[in-house]
C-alpha positions in Angstrom: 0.0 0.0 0.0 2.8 2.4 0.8 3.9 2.0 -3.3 0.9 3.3 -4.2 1.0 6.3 -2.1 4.2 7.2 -3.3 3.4 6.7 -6.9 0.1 9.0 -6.5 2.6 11.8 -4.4 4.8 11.5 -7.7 2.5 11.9 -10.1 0.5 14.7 -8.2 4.5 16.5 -8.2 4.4 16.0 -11.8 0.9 17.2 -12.4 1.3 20.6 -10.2 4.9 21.0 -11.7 3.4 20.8 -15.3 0.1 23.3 -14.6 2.4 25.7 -12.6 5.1 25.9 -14.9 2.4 25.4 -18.4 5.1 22.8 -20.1 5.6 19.6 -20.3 8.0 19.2 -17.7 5.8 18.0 -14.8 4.9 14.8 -17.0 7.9 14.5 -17.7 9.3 14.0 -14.2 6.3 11.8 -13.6 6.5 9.4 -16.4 10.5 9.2 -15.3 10.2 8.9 -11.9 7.1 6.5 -11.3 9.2 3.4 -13.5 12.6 4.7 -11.7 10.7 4.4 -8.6 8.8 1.2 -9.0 12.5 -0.6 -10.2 13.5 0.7 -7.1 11.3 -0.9 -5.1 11.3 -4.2 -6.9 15.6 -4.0 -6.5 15.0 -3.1 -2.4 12.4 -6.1 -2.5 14.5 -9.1 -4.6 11.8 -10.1 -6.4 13.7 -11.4 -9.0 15.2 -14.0 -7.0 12.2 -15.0 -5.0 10.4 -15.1 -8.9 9.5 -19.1 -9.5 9.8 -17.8 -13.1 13.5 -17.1 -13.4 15.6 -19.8 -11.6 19.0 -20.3 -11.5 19.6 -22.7 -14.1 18.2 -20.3 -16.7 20.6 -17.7 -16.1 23.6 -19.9 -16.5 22.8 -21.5 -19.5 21.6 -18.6 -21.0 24.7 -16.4 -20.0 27.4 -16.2 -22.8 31.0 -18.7 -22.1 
């Protein structure tokens, strides 16, 4: 639940940033910052290697000699 919060709280920044400065810039830092914070989140949390998708034995015969 806190993800959520803080992806609202970004795009709201990015919404008042773009109507008080009338460009683009506002989306801009929203539709950067809601994926660079998300990635974030998903790095801090390791869900990669707790994914039943991805296992080990993928990655090593996948990876180049």
């Amino acid at each position: 639940m806190k993800s959520e919060y803080a992806v609202l709280g970004i795009l709201l920044i990015g919404l008042i940033v773009s109507i008080v400065s009338k460009s683009y810039v506002g989306v801009a830092i929203a539709a950067l910052g809601i994926p660079l914070y998300l990635a974030y989140i998903s790095r801090e949390m390791n869900l990669l290697a707790k994914s039943r998708i991805f296992d080990r034995d993928l990655f090593l015969t996948s990876s180049p000699p």
